[in-house]
C-alpha positions in Angstrom: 18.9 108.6 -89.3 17.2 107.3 -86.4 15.3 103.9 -86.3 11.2 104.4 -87.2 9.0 105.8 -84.2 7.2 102.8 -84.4 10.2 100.4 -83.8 11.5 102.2 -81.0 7.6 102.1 -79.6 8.4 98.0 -80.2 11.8 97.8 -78.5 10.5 99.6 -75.6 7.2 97.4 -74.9 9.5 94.1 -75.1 11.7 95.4 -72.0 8.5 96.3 -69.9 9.1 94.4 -66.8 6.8 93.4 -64.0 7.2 92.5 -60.8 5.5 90.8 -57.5 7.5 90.9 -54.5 7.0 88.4 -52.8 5.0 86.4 -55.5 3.8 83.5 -53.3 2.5 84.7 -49.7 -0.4 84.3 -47.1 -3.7 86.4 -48.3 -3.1 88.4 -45.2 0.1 89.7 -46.2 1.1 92.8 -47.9 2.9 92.7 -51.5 4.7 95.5 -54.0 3.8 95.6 -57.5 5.8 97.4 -59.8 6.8 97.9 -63.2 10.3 99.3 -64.7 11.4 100.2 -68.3 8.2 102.6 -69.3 8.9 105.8 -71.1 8.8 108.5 -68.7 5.1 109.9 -68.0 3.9 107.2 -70.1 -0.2 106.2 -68.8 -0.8 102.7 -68.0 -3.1 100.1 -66.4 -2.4 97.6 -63.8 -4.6 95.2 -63.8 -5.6 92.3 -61.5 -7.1 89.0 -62.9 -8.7 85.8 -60.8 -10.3 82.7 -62.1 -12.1 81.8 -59.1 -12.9 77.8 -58.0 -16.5 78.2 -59.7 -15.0 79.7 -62.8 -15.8 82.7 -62.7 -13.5 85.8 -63.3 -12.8 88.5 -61.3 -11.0 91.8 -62.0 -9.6 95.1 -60.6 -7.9 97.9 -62.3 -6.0 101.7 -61.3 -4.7 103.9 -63.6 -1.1 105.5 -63.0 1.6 107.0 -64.9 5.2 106.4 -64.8 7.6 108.6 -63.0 10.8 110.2 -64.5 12.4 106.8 -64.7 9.8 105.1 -66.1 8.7 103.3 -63.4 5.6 102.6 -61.6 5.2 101.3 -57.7 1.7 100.6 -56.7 2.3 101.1 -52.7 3.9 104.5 -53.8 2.2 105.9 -56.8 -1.7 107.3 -56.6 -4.1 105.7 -58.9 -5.8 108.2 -60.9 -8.8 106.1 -61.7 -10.1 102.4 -61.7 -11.9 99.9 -59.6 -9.8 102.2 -56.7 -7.9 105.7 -56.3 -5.1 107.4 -54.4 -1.9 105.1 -52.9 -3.5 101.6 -52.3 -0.7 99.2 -52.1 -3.5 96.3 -52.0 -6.5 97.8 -54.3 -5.7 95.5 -57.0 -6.7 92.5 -54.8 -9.6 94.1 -52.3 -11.1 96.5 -55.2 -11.8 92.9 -57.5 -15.7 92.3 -58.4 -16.7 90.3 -60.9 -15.9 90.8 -64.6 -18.4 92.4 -66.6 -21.6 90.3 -67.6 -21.2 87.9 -65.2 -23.6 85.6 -63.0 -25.4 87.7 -60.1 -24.7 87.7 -56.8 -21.5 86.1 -56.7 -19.1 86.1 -53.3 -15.2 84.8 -53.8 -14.7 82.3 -51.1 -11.8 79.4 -50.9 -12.7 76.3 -51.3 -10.3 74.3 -51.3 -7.4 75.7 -49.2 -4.7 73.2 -50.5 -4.0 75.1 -53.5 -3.3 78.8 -54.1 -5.9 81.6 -54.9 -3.6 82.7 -58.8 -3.9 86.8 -59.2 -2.7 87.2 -62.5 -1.4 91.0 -62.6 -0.8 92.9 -66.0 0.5 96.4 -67.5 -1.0 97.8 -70.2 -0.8 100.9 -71.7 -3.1 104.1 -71.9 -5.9 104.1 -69.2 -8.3 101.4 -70.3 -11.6 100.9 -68.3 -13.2 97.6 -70.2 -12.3 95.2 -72.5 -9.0 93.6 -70.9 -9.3 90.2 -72.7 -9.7 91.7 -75.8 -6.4 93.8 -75.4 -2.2 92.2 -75.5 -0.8 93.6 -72.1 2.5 94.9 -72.1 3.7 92.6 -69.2 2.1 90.0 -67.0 2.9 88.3 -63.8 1.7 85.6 -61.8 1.0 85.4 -58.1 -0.2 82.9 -55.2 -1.9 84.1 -52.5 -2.2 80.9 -49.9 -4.1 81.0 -46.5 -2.6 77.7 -45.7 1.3 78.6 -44.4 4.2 76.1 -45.1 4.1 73.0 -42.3 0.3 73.5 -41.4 -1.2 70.2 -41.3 -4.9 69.5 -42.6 -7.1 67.0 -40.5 -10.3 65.7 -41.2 -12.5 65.4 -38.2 -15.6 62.9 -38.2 -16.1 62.0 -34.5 -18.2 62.0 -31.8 -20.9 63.3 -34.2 -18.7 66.2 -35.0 -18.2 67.0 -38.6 -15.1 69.5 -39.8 -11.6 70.2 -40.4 -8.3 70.7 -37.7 -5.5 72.7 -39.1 -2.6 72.5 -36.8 0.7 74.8 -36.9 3.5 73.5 -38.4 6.6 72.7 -34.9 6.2 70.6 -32.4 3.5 72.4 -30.1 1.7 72.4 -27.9 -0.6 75.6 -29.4 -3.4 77.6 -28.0 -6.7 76.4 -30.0 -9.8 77.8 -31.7 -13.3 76.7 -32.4 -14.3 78.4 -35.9 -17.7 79.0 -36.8 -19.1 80.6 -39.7 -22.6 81.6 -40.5 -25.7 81.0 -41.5 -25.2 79.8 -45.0 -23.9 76.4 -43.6 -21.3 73.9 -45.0 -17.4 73.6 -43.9 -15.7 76.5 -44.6 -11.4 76.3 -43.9 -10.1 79.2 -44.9 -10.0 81.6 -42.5 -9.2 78.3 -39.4 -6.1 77.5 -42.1 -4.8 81.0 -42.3 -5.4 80.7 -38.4 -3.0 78.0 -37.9 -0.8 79.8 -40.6 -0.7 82.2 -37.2 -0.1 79.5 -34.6 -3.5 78.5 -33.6 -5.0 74.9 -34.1 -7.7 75.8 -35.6 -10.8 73.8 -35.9 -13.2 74.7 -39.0 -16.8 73.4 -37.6 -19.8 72.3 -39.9 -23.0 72.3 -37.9 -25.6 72.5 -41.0 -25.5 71.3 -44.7 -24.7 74.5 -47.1 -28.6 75.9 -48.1 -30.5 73.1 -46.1 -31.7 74.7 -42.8 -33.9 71.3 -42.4 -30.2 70.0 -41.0 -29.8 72.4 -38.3 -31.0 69.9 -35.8 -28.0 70.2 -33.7 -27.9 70.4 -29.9 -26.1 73.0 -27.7 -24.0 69.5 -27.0 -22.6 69.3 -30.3 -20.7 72.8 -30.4 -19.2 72.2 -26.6 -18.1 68.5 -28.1 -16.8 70.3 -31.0 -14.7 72.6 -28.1 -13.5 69.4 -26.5 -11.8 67.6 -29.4 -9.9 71.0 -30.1 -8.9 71.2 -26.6 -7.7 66.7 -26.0 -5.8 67.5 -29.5 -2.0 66.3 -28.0 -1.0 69.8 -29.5 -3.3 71.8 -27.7 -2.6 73.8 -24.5 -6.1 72.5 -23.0 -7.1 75.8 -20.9 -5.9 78.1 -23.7 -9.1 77.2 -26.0 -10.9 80.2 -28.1 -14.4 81.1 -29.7 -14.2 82.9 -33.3 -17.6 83.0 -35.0 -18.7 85.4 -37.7 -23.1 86.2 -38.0 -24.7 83.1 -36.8 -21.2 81.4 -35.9 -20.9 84.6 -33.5 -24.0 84.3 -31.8 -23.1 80.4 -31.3 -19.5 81.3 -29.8 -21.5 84.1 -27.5 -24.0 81.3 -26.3 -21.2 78.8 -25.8 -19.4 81.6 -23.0 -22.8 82.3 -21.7 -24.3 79.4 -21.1 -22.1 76.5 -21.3 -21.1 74.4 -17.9 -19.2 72.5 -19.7 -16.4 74.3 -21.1 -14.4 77.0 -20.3 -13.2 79.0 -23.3 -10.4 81.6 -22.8 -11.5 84.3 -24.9 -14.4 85.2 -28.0 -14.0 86.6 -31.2 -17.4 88.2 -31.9 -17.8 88.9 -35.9 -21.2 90.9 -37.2 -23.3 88.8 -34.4 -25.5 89.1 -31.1 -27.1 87.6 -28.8 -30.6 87.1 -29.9 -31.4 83.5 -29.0 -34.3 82.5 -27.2 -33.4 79.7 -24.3 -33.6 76.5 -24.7 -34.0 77.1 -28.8 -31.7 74.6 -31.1 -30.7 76.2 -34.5 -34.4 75.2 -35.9 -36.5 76.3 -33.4 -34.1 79.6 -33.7 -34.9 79.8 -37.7 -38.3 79.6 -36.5 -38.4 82.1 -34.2 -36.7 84.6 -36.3 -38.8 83.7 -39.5 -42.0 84.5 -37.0 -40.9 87.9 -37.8 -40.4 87.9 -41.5 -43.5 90.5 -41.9 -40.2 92.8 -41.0 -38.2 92.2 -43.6 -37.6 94.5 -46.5 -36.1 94.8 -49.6 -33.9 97.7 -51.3 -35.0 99.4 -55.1 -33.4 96.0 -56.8 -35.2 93.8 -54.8 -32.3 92.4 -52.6 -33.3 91.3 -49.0 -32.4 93.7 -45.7 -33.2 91.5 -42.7 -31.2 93.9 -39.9 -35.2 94.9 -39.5 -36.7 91.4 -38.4 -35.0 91.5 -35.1 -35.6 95.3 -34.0 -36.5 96.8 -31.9 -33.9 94.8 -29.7 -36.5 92.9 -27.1 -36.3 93.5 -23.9 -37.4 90.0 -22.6 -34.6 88.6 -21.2 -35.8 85.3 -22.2 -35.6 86.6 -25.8 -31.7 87.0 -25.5 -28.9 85.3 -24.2 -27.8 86.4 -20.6 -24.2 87.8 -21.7 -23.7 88.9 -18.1 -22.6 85.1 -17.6 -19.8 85.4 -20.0 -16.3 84.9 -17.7 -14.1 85.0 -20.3 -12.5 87.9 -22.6 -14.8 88.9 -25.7 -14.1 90.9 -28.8 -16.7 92.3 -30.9 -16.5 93.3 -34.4 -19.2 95.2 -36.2 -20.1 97.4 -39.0 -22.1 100.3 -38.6 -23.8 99.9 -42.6 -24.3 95.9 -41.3 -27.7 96.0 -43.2 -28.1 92.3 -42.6 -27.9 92.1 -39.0 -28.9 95.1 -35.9 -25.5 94.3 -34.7 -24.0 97.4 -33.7 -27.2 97.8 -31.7 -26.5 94.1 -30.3 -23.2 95.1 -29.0 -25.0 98.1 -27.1 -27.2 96.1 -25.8 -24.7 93.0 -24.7 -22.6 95.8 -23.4 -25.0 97.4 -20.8 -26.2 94.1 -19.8 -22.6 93.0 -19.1 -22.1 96.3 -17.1 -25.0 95.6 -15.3 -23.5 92.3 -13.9 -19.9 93.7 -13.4 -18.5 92.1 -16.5 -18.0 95.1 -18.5 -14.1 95.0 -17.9 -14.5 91.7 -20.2 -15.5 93.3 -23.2 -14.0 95.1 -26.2 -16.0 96.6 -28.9 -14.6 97.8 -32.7 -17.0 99.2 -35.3 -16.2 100.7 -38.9 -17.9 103.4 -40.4 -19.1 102.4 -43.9 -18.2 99.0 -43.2 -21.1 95.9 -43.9 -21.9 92.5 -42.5 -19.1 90.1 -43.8 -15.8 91.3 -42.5 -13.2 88.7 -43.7 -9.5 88.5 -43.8 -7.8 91.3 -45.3 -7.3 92.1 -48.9 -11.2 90.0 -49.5 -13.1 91.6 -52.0 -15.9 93.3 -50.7 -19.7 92.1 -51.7 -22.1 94.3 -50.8 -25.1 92.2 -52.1 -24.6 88.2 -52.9 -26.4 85.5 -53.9 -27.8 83.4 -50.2 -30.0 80.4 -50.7 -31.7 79.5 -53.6 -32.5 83.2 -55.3 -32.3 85.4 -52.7 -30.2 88.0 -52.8 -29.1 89.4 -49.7 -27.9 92.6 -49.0 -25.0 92.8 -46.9 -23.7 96.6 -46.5 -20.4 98.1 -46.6 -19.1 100.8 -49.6 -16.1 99.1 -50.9 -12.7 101.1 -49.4 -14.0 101.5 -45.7 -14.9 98.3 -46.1 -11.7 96.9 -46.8 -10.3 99.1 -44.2 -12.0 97.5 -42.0 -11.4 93.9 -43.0 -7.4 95.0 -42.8 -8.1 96.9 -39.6 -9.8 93.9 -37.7 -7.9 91.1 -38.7 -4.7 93.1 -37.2 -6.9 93.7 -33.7 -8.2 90.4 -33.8 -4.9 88.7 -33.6 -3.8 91.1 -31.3 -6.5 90.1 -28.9 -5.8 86.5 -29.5 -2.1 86.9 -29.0 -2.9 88.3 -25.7 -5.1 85.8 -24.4 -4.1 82.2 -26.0 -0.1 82.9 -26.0 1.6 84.3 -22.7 5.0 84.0 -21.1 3.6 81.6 -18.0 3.2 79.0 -20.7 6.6 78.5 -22.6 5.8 75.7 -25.0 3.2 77.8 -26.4 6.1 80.2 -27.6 6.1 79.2 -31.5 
């Protein structure tokens, strides 16, 4: 007679295998998850699980079933339900939101670069939509997910007045160089200048206001083209092949820097979800102040979260209201989404665009926009937050439905270094060859 239903079910849930290949790679990179040894057309959950630096947990989920060999491949196989559908060899990463029940407004960011962001990834059987924790998986694996690449070297700068962190490539150099800026919800960010120098850029990650204290942002146009200068006398930096990357109000600081600067000369700008509404002569508080002048625009969405793309429309059209892009000498890329509900940046770019044609410098720009896709376009494979917690208890609501948007984050980054590659690396300039 043959062994009990229930023993065989046994034997067969102790030889589930999972697998992560590769299990330790930059967040940028592409991985295969699969599981072997399931009884043929048997249903089953894959699920994703993060404990993030602030510890709290995010999840994702996508329901499959196992082929004729009792085997599922995410990249291959559609999911049939879950945080994502159809053949997403990534969903379980970019589809995570926060577990059930959890604080509001929350955005998973890197803190601390040095160590890996763990994805715990599981199998369990039947289709299950809640209650993970509560249930025994069939298999589990663990994965690292690093921005920082093997040999990149972390500096702490504090110089000059400057406050932030150089990451430089791991060989002997010399290599192009960035100036990273991030937005308006200050503090030093590193994650995406580390997984920059994980690409062969030095990559310096600028603080230029304390995290939720605007009453800091005292800083001159002098202290961003200092900031530029000690990236470009680094003794492995090629000293005229010197970028911009900003994202929101880190953009609109790399766009003033090619526009107005005398000082510097930066070889190309990466433009993310900003403009180039800035009215001359303004430092970053007399800019807060201009733009909360116009707060009687803002407006909120049925649950009360914040939509400022309104304060700044209609675009102005006094000149002395806006940065005059049709200085910039220099390469530019700008990357928008078209459901950016925190910024009018798509209408921005318009804007920047004709007044570049109008002084000849049209041939300088490039401009990519993503249906669908909202205001914070990150590296790829980010989870998307459509609405998340600013300063203090605003929520802010930042646009984007979840798959375009991670289409886009996925689509950009690859056009982005592109666009860098072109400008900051080229053959004249053999010791820039990594």
């Amino acid at each position: 007679e043959g062994a009990p239903v229930s023993l065989v079910r046994a034997r067969w849930l102790q030889s589930v295998v999972i697998s992560v290949t590769p299990s330790r790679a930059l967040v940028d990179e592409t991985f295969r998850v699969a599981v072997q040894n399931l009884p043929p057309g048997s249903p089953v959950t894959l699920h994703s699980l993060h404990r993030s630096e602030d510890e709290d947990l995010w999840e994702a989920f996508g329901h499959y079933v196992s082929d004729s060999r009792g085997t599922v491949s995410v990249a291959d196989d559609f999911s049939f339900g879950g945080t994502y559908t159809g053949k997403e060899a990534m969903g379980l990463l970019w589809s995570m939101s926060p577990v059930p029940g959890s604080r509001e407004g929350l955005r998973l960011r890197k803190k601390n670069v040095c160590i890996p962001q763990l994805v715990n990834i599981s199998v369990y059987g039947g289709h299950v939509e809640e209650g993970f924790g509560e249930r025994l998986p069939l298999a589990s694996t663990l994965t690292e997910r690093w921005h920082l690449g093997p040999g990149v070297r972390r500096i702490e700068i504090s110089e000059r007045g400057v406050r932030g962190t150089l990451f430089i490539p791991p060989g002997p150099g010399p290599f192009p160089g960035m100036l990273d800026m991030w937005g308006g919800g200050g503090g030093l960010l590193e994650y995406r200048s580390a997984l920059l120098a994980s690409h062969g850029y030095a990559s310096l990650a600028l603080e230029y206001f304390t995290a939720g204290e605007l009453k800091s942002a005292d800083k001159e146009f002098s202290y961003f083209e200092t900031a530029f200068n000690i990236v470009r006398e680094h003794p492995q930096v090629i000293p005229d092949r010197v970028g911009l990357f900003g994202l929101s109000l880190g953009s609109l600081m790399a766009s003033y820097l090619a526009a107005e600067s005398s000082v510097i000369e930066p070889r190309c700008c990466v433009c993310v979800s900003g403009g180039h509404l800035y009215p001359r002569g303004a430092n970053l508080q007399q800019l807060f102040r201009a733009y909360s002048s116009h707060s009687h625009k803002l407006r909120v969405d049925e649950h009360n979260r914040e939509i400022w793309r309104s304060i700044n429309l209609p675009i102005p059209e006094d000149l002395s209201q806006k940065l005059d892009v049709g200085k910039i000498n220099c390469p530019m890329l700008l990357v928008n989404g078209i459901d950016d509900q925190n910024w009018p940046t798509v209408e921005c770019a318009e804007d920047m665009a004709h007044m570049m044609r109008a002084a000849g410098k049209e041939h300088l720009l490039t401009r990519i926009e993503y249906p669908d896709a909202g205001h914070l376009i990150e590296p790829p494979y980010s989870p998307h937050s459509r609405a998340t917690k600013f300063i203090k208890d605003v929520i802010l609501l930042w646009g984007g439905q979840t798959k375009p948007h991670a289409d886009a984050q996925e689509d950009s980054w690859r056009n982005i270094l592109a666009f860098l590659q072109k400008h900051l690396y080229c053959t004249q300039n053999p010791k820039a060859k990594m």
